[in-house]
C-alpha positions, 0 to 999 in steps of 0.5 A, a space after each residue: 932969168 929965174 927958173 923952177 930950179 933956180 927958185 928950189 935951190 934958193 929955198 933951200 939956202 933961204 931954209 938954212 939961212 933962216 936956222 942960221 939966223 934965229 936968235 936963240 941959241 939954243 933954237 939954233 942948236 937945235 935946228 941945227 942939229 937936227 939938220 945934221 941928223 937928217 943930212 945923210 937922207 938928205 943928201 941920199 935923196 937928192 943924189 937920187 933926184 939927180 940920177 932919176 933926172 939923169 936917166 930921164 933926160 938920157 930916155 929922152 935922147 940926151 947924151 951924157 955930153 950934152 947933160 953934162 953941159 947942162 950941169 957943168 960937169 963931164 959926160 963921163 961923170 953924167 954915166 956915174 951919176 946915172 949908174 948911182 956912184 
């Protein structure tokens, strides 16, 4: 089964696939490039969704075991996550 975030991640792997995949080079440098460029906000951002969804779950009761479960990670990396390291 498929879900919302299966669906999100596989639009952003499609994304990069579809930079990979244009033919031009020069297009595909460019892309790339500004890929690059943009990757350390990137992945500010998604470190930042991640703990927001964290301390949200954690609102709502979960522990950092369960949440960690969730993700395939330990309850004591769940506390750093929330505490943004």
């Amino acid at each position: 089964m498929v879900d919302a975030a299966d669906r999100a991640v596989e639009g952003v792997r499609a994304a990069i696939r579809a930079v990979e995949a244009l033919s031009d080079p020069m297009d595909r440098l460019r892309a790339a490039s500004v890929l690059l460029r943009e990757w350390p906000d990137i992945h500010r951002t998604v470190r930042e969704v991640r703990q927001q969804a964290v301390l949200t779950l954690q609102r709502q009761g979960l522990s950092n075991a369960a949440i960690g479960r969730l993700i395939g990670t330990s309850g004591q990396r769940v506390g750093q996550i929330a505490r943004g390291e």
